[in-house]
N, C-alpha and C positions, 0 to 999 in steps of 0.2 A: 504494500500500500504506500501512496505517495499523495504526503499533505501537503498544501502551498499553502506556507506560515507570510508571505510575505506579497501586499497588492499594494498599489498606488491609484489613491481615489480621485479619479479625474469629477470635477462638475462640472454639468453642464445647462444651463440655462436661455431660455428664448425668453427674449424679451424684446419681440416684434411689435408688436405695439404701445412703445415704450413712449408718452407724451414729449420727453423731451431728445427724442432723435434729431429731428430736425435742427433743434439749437447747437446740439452735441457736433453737427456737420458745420455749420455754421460757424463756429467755436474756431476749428481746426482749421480755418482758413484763414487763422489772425499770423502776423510776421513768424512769432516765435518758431512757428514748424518750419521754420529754416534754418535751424540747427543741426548741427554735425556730430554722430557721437562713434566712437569708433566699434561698436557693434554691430553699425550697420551700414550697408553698403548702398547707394543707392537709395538711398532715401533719406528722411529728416524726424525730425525728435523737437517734441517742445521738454526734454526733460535735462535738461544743462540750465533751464531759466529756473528751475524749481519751482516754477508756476505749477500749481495743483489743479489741474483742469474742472476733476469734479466738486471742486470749490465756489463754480464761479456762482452765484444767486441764481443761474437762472439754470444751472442742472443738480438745483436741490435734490428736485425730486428722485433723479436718475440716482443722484448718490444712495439717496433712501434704500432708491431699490436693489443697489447693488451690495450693499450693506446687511440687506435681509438673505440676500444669498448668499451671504458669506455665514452668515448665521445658520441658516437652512444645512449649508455644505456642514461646518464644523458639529452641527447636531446630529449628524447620521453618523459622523467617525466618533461622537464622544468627546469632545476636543472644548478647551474652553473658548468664550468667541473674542476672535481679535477686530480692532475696529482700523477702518481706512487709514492708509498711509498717505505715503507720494505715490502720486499719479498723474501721470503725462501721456501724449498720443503720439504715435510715431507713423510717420506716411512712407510708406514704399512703394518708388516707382518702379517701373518694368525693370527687368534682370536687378530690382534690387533682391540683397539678402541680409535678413538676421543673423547675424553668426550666433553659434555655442556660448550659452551663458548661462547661471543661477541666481536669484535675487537675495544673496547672502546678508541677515540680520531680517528679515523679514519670516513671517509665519505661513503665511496662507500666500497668493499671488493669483493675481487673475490678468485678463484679456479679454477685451472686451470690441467685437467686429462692426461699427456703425458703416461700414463700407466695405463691401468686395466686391468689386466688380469679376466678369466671367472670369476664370483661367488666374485666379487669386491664386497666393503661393498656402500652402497649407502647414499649421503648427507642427514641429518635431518634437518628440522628447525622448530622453536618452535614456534608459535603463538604470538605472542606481545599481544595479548589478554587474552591469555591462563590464568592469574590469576583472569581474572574476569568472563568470562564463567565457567572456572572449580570448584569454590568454590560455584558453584550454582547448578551444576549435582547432581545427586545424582547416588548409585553406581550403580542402573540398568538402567540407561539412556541411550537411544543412542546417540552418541554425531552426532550432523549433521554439515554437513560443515560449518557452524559460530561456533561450539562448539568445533570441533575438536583442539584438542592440536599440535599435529604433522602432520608435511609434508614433505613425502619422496619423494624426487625427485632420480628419477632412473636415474643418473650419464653415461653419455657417455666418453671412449675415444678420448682426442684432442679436446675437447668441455669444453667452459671457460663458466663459471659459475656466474654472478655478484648481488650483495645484498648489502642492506641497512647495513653499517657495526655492529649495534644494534643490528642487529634480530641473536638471540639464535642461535645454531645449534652445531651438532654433527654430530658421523656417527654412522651404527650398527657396530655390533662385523663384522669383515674380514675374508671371507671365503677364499680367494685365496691367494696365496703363497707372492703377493707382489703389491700394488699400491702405485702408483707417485703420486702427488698432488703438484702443486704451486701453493703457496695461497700470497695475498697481500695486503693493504691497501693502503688510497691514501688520499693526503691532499689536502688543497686549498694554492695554489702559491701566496703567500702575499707578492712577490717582482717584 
């Protein structure tokens, strides 16, 4: 017999008819998203300004709701609930790419898609395991789902995305002319 002691609890959330989409698009077309940060290739970041996007008064409500899913997520794993951090949005044009990274000091992490247009590039994430399966493959092995390295998750528009802030991820290379992304971290409330 063979237990698997060990899952990674992706959330997933729609939130297509979310009131304040619209501002949310609107929002990301101010200067700041023309910053440069070096994880990503090919696109821009309002996250070097330390501007808090879901701050601004008028995507209260969206913060609300993203807040209750992070509650929602952390109530199913047992977890005590962490509230919103830093929060920025990051615009990827065509053959841009996210590279490999973790949101180290943070809890919970999310993404959240207010734009993809067709042939958007899709979230990766890397195994937590992946260094210790992989150095035992050999190079015609097939990897099976305990061995596998990556997991693509095929990304919806208006659908928020939530992960252990630890686990690896990327994205692939961006076929489509332009996607939205607001991504966030969250602390525990020690006051």
């Amino acid at each position: 017999m063979i237990n698997y002691i060990f899952s990674v609890p992706i959330g997933e959330y729609n939130l297509n008819n979310h009131p304040d989409l619209e501002k949310l698009l609107n929002i990301t077309n101010f200067p700041e998203s023309n910053q440069k940060i070096s994880i990503i290739k090919g696109g821009n970041s309002s996250f070097p300004t330390k501007k808090n996007i879901l701050n601004f008064p008028e995507l209260k409500e969206l913060k609300k709701t993203i807040q209750e899913c992070i509650i929602n997520y952390c109530d199913h794993l047992n977890l005590k609930f962490p509230v919103l951090d830093n929060n920025w949005f990051n615009i990827l044009k065509k053959e841009g790419k996210v590279f490999p990274h973790q949101h180290n000091g943070s809890v919970i992490s999310g993404a959240f898609y207010p734009l993809l247009e067709e042939n958007s590039c899709n979230l990766i994430f890397h195994s937590p395991l992946n260094t210790f399966f992989q150095s035992f493959l050999s190079m015609d092995e097939k990897e099976s789902k305990i061995t596998n390295n990556l997991f693509k998750v095929p990304i919806k528009q208006n659908f928020l995305y939530l992960f252990p802030s630890t686990l690896m991820h990327e994205t692939e290379k961006n076929k489509s002319n332009k996607r939205i992304v607001v991504s966030f971290n969250t602390k525990y409330d020690l006051y």
